[in-house]
Steps between C-alpha positions, in 0.01 A plus 500: 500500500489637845116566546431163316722301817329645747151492347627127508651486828244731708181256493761209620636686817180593587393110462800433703391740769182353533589162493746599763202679715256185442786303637582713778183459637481163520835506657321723759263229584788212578591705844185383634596094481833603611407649837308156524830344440668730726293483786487116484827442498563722799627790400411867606235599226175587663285593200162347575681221719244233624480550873341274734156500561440517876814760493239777654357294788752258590657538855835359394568753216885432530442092394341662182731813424866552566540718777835437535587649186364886659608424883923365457586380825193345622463161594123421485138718487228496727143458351303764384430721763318813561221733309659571230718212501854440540711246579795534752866424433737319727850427580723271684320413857637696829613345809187372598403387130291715393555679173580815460262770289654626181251674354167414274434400132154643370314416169416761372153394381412385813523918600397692153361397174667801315470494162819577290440555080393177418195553737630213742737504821855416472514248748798594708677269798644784731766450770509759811745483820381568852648859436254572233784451181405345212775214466328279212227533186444285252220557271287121432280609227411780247259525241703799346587403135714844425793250738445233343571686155595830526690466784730273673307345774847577724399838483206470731774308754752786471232745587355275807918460638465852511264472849751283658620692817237753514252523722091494519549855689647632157277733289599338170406611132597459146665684374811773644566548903393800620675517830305840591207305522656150651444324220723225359436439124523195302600439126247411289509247224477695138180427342318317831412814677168367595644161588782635784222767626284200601739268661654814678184540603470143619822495678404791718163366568637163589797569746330774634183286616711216628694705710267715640288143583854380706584837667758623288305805380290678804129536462399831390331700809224734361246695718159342607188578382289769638165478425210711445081452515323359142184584413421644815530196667201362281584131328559477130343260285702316277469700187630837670813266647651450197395813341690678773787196440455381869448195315732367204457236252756283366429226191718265357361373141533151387742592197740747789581106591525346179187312510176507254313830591096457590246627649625507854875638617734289632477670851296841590587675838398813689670607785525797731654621828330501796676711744295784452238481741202591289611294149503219800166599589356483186633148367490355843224669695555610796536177702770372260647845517533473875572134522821541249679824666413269839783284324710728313835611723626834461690542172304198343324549197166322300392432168224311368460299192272331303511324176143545267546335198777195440579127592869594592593537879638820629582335794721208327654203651794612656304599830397084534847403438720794720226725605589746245272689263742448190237676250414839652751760601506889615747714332560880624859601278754273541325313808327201451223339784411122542229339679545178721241346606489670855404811314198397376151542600163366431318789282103377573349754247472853374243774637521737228172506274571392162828298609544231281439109504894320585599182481838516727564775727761582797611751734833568553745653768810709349714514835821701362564818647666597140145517318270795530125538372607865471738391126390339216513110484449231268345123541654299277370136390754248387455275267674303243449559135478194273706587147245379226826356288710363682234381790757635789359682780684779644457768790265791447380815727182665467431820707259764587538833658379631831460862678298651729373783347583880641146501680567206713890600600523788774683771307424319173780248263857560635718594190605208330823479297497175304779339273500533133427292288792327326374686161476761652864519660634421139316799369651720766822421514526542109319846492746655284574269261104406435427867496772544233376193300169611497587862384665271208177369399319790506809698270484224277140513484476878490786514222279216254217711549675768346596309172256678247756830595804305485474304156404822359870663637668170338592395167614180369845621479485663847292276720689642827166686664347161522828328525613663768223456768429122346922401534507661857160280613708153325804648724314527804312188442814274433707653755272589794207304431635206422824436637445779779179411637432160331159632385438329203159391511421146363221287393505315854369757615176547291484106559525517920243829457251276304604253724408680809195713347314180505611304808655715770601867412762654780584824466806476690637292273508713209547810741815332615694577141421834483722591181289176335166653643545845331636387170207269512257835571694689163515212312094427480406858504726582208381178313147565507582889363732454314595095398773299636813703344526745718638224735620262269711797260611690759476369859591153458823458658576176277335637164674762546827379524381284218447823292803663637730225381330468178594899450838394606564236246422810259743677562802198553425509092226188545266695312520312193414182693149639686231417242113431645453148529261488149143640576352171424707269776445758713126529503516136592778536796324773660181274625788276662479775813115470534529133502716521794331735705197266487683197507625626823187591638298202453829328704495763752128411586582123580857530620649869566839327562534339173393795340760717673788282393382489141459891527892433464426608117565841654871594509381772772619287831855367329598898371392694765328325810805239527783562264639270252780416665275336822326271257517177348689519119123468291368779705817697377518369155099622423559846632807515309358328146195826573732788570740393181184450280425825619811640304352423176089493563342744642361356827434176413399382860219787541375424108447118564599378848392742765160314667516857734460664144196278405340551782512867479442525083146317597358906703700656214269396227232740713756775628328866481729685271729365235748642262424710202443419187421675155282352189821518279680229750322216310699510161823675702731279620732751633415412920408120427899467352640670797289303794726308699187341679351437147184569642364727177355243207479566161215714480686747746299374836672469807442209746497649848558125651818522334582869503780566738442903447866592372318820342706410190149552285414771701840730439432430098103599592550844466868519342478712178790322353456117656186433444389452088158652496658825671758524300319457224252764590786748591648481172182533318449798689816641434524455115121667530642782745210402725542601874619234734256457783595294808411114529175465661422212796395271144860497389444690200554917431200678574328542165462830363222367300307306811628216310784279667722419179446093550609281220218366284631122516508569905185613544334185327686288714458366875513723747878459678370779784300182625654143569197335313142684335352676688122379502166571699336185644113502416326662791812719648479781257618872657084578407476213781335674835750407814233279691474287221847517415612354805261294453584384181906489564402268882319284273790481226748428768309204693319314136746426233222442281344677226258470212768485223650251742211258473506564145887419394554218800189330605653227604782674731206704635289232614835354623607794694149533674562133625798618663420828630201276664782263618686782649260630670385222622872442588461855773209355617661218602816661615192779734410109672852377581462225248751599233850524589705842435675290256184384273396830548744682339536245228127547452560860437856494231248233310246782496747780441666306144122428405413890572793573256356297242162628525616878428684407273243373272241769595638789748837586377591834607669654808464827665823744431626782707352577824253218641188752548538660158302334189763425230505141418723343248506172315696205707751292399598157681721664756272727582186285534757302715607798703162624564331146576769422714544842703116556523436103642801548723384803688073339451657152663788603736174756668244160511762301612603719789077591591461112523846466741383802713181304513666161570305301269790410254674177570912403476661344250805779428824521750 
């Protein structure tokens, strides 16, 4: 009775479950209307608030922000004031009535454009006293989704009150204090590493250039350059300038601004100092050589620049208006340099052969004593950026490098000790624990490699020298992966990698996770070896506390109760994960936002990023109806939920080496009963997109006793007194004979050691010379069409040539900048679904094993779908980038 109630019950939690998931996520989209809501009736939520629209150039920023809210105390705000700007605070008026300074209130885009993980500022309001104290923040806008979901938006205001009372002087990090070193450490917020690294970084960078602007921080004094003959006093033409880098180049492309890319950039500048006497000489000649060191005072320092290609000025407005050059700036470490217009000087023309045609040029006088030629420097260009979706403009800093070289420097470069990068800090300070992690990986790795030796020292009844390393890996996965280090790696991040592959990769941003960025390295090198399991059965921190609870059930006595959801509901639930993996990343390409909140399908963020008990009751309630389903079905989230899962079983069809198999596994049913992942069919084949390598199959492989065939054998032998020879690498006692002792019925079935025929497409035979072969397997990957093709589908041939014309046609467009990202990629998943189609009715095989060997195998759908789909991805994501690089493909994608 027993069995027959749960065969009942099984397929109607499961149901449940999904129906739960489905509505989950669109629970995980109503946030998004709600921080409309929120922000418009005047509460704090800054998620994507609507900011005004002259907020970066207006000179009374407090009418438009409230800068009362970051400066208590004050009684009104000057303009803006000031290169960066700031705004001053005052108080009650002294005795004459004049009020008195209490400090300054920065924007923080007005100073730095730092990106935090959504790949936009978090525009921050900062309040700072005349001591140099932070007394106020208040964060205006974010465009980070993991607070509007994951995490309580409060969070990012707890971590900002913890500046309050420290000052611009302090060397502060995230992370622990390290008083050795002077440095005061902040607390992070669990799962937004990258987030509180950027607006640490912004909060630095902000207070530190406002004060050092007013006085409160002293210039840095650093030695004057000494200078040494070029060339032998002999001019340089233009060419050997910037092959030498006395001249730099900066460029600032249309789509760095949010605007329609072209032909032409949106501004093109070189510049170069002109201290040195003889790089003067050669772009001035020697009368403008002599002529500006007539004007220069000692300590005063020229540069030149020029701008060759671009209708934008680098000389701006703000010079007309206040006689200050609001668009160019020097930087040299923390020190930033502004030109008024009294530093500026008419530059009539370059002397240097080959010097390029300009359109706007200028000279201009650096008069700090805190700069030297002798350190490296940057020019930076300011801009704002116009976002494509939302129309907004916001602040944005584009820079270029500068240094003399050793030849032109008396005594050559000083040395040079620059700051870290923030990724890099992260790395550093978490040595140990990354080291430790990664020596994980690699034991993991090393330990799975060794599983041919280890399911041959197992038995069904004693499974405990495969056991044993694959419990410790769930152990350390649950408990230090997940909950320790909050490593779990999610489907978000394959969509903001996609995301970013095509329209602005950053390395730091990935670099500044590192436990992500390593588990990220394992997790596609094992996949492409050796299929998604490895990761999904044993590294998994929530499968495998799925599994682990599942074992536990077993022994409370549930056992009775945990029956397989029946083979046939099952082969229909398990596409449900590869639906939404793509259903999220067609979302992601239009709005990475949306698609984030309905990556909520994930219980990842609520069990381990966040905690159940810090999130709204659904959030709770899902996680809860997974782990308890979990009890009685083996993993029921990584069989039919998982998008992370789908993503990965696509590679998997093609990984290099799969497990073993023997010809007496099609009419056995021995390893297909015991499959938890039911990933073996009928005919004894596994599925390697569903495989989630519990080596089950492989400990009854080569078990003498488990596994029918052997056993079989072994008593056949005995009865016969026949010697027992050892199981070979085919599964089967070596034959005394030269004959393996394979069933009759077994050897006139299919083939279970391959997951479909094995077959040999017409002109890639083994007799098949290499040239032609590759050849032969180019021209099988780019035309899906074949002769028995045109003889079984005509019609869908004929129709597939029209759109393979249309596609093309489609990149051709796309190569003039008159087909938007977003027609083109639609241009291309219409081609891909066609492509399927086409094999499918005339080449319908795929390669098996390694990708340079020559075994092919017959397809099914998921495989043609796999294939198609991975093969067009890497073909379109490579034309796609060529044609940004080139700036020839138009908008159309946020």
């Amino acid at each position: 009775m027993a069995p027959r109630v749960a065969t009942r019950v099984a397929p109607w939690l499961v149901s449940a479950g999904v129906a739960l998931a489905l509505a989950l996520a669109w629970a995980a989209a109503q946030p998004a209307q709600a921080a409309v809501d929120a922000h418009a009736a005047g509460t704090h939520q800054a998620y994507e608030a609507h900011l005004p629209d002259d907020l970066a150039t207006a000179p009374e920023l407090c009418a438009r922000v409230p800068c009362a809210e970051v400066f208590p105390g004050a009684l009104s705000f000057s303009p803006r004031k000031g290169q960066p700007p700031y705004v001053e605070a005052y108080g009650a008026p002294d005795a004459q009535g004049r009020p008195a300074l209490l400090g300054y209130v920065m924007l923080s885009t007005d100073i730095t454009d730092t990106p935090a993980y959504s790949g936009k500022p978090v525009v921050t309001l900062i309040g700072m006293d005349v001591k140099g104290r932070y007394v106020g923040v208040k964060v205006l806008k974010h465009s980070e989704p993991i607070l509007l979901l994951g995490i309580p938006e409060q969070a990012l205001v707890d971590f900002n009150h913890q500046y309050l009372g420290r000052s611009v002087t302090d060397l502060i990090e995230v992370g622990p204090s390290r008083p050795e070193e002077n440095i005061l450490g902040v607390d992070a917020i669990s799962g937004a590493t990258v987030t509180v690294v950027a607006q640490n970084q912004v909060m630095q960078l902000s207070g530190q250039a406002v004060a050092r602007q007013v006085g409160l921080v002293p210039a840095t004094q650093r030695p004057s350059a000494q200078f040494q003959p070029l060339a032998g006093g002999q001019r340089l033409d233009w060419a050997s300038l910037v092959a030498r880098g006395l001249v730099q180049r900066l460029r600032v492309e249309p789509p760095q601004v949010g605007l329609p890319p072209g032909s032409e950039p949106f501004i093109e500048l070189w510049f170069g100092d002109l201290n040195h006497p003889d790089l003067a000489l050669s772009l001035l000649g020697e009368r403008g050589r002599d002529n500006l060191r007539a004007r220069l005072q000692p300590g005063e320092h020229a540069l030149f620049i020029i701008r060759t290609a671009g209708a934008e000025s680098f000389k701006g407005s703000g010079f007309v208006r206040g006689g200050i050059y609001d668009r160019v700036q020097v930087k040299q470490e923390a020190d930033a340099f502004t030109f008024r217009d009294l530093d500026y000087l008419n530059l009539y023309g370059l002397e240097a052969a080959g010097a390029p045609a300009y359109t706007e040029s200028a000279l201009f006088i650096l008069r700090s004593p805190a700069f030297s030629a002798a350190y490296p420097w940057k020019l930076a260009f300011l801009g704002n950026r116009v976002d494509r979706a939302t129309g907004q403009r916001s602040f944005a800093v584009f820079e270029s490098r500068y240094w003399l070289p050793d030849a032109a420097l008396q005594g050559g470069r000083p040395a040079v000790t620059e700051p870290d990068a923030p990724w890099l800090r992260i790395w550093k300070a978490q040595a140990g624990r990354i080291g430790a992690f990664a020596l994980l990986l690699v034991a993991v790795a090393a330990v799975y490699a060794q599983r041919d030796r280890l399911t041959r020292r197992a038995t069904h009844k004693n499974k405990w020298p495969v056991n044993a390393f694959k419990y410790s890996a769930w152990a350390l996965s649950i408990g230090v992966v997940g909950f320790g280090l909050m490593a779990q790696p999610s489907v978000t991040q394959v969509l903001t990698w996609f995301h970013s592959l095509l329209f602005q990769w950053t390395w730091s941003l990935f670099l500044s996770d590192p436990f992500i960025f390593l588990f990220w390295i394992f997790i596609i090198a094992t996949t492409f070896v050796f299929g998604r399991g490895l990761f999904c059965g044993w590294l998994c921190p929530f499968g495998s506390l799925s599994e682990a609870l599942f074992k536990l059930g077993r022994r409370l006595g549930l056992r009775r109760w945990q029956k397989p959801v029946p083979q046939a509901l099952h082969d229909r639930l398990k596409w449900l994960k590869y639906a939404l993996f793509f259903g999220l990343l067609v979302v992601s390409l239009f709005d990475m936002g949306l698609a984030e909140m309905l990556a909520e399908v994930e219980p990842f963020k609520t069990t381990f990023l966040v905690g159940v008990t810090h999130r709204a009751w659904p959030y709770g309630l899902y996680v809860a109806a997974l782990l308890g389903l979990s009890l009685f079905i083996e993993r029921p989230y990584c069989k039919y939920l998982c998008p992370l899962g789908g993503a990965l079983a696509m590679p998997s069809t093609f990984r290099w080496f799969g497990l073993q198999r023997k010809a007496d596994c099609n009419r056995c049913k021995a390893c297909a009963v015991g499959c938890g992942a039911q990933a073996i069919d009928a005919d004894g084949r596994i599925d390697h997109r569903e495989c989630l390598h519990c080596l089950d199959c492989m400990v009854l492989y080569t078990d003498e006793k488990g596994c029918p065939p052997l056993a079989r054998e072994r008593k056949r032998r005995e009865r016969d007194g026949l010697l027992i020879t050892p199981i070979g690498a085919d599964g089967y006692y070596i034959p005394i004979d030269a004959v393996p002792a394979i069933h009759p019925q077994a050897a006139e079935g299919p083939d279970p050691r391959w997951p479909t025929a094995r077959i040999t497409p017409p002109q890639l035979g083994p007799e098949v010379g290499t040239g032609r072969w590759l050849l032969q397997e180019l021209r099988q990957h780019l035309l899906p069409w074949s002769r028995d093709g045109w003889t079984q589908a005509r019609t869908l041939q004929i129709i597939g040539l029209g759109l393979a014309l249309a596609a093309s046609a489609a990149w051709v467009l796309g190569a003039q900048g008159r087909l938007p990202a977003a027609g083109l990629i639609g241009c291309w998943f219409g081609w891909s679904v066609a492509e399927v189609l086409l094999r499918w009715h005339g080449q319908r095989w795929v390669k098996d094993g390694p990708w340079w060997g020559r075994t092919w195998r017959v397809a099914g759908v998921m495989d043609l779908l796999s294939y198609v789909a991975f093969k067009n991805l890497m073909i379109g994501a490579a034309l796609f980038l060529v044609l940004r690089a080139a700036g020839r493909l138009s908008g159309g994608l946020p």
